[in-house]
N, C-alpha and C positions, 0 to 999 in steps of 0.2 A: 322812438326817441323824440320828444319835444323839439320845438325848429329852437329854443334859447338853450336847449341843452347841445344840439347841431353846431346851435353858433360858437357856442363856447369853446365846442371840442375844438372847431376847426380853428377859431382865433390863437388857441394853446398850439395847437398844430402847426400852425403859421409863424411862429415862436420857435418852435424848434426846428422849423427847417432853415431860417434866417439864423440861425445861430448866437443869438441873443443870451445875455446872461442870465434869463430868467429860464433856462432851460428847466433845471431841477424840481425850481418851483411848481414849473407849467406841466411836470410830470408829477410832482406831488396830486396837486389837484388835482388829475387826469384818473390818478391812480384812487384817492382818497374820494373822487366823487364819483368813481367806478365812469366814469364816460365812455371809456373802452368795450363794454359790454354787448351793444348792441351787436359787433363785430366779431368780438375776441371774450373765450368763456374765462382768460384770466389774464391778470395786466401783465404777467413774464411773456405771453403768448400775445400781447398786445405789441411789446418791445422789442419782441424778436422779429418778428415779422413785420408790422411797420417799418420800424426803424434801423432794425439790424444788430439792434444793443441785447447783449447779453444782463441776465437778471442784476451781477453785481457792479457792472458799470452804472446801469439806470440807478440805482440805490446808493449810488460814492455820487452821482452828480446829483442827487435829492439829497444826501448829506451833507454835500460842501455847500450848496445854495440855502440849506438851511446853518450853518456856520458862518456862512457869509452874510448870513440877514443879521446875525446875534454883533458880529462884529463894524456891525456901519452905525 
């Protein structure tokens, strides 16, 4: 993994452990630019393990931050 692809992960990372409202988003991306890979062969196995999040929680806080982007 590229040390700007490293940075990135970790910066999103750092995002969601501070509990910041860009959660969803910072998993969109995560997920959408596959970052998880070097580690984890799929981003449910990324969530679960990292984080502790079940497939359909991760995907209701990537939906609601994307509702929330449409409604500001």
């Amino acid at each position: 993994m590229s040390d700007v692809v490293t940075t990135r992960l970790v910066e999103l990372e750092g995002a969601i452990e501070q509990g910041v409202e860009v959660v969803g988003l910072a998993l969109a991306e995560i997920r959408d630019s596959r970052l998880y890979r070097e580690d984890y062969a799929t981003f449910e196995g990324y969530c679960r393990e990292r984080w502790g999040w079940s497939r359909s929680y991760v995907h209701r806080m990537i939906e609601a931050s994307l509702v929330g982007g449409l409604l500001q």
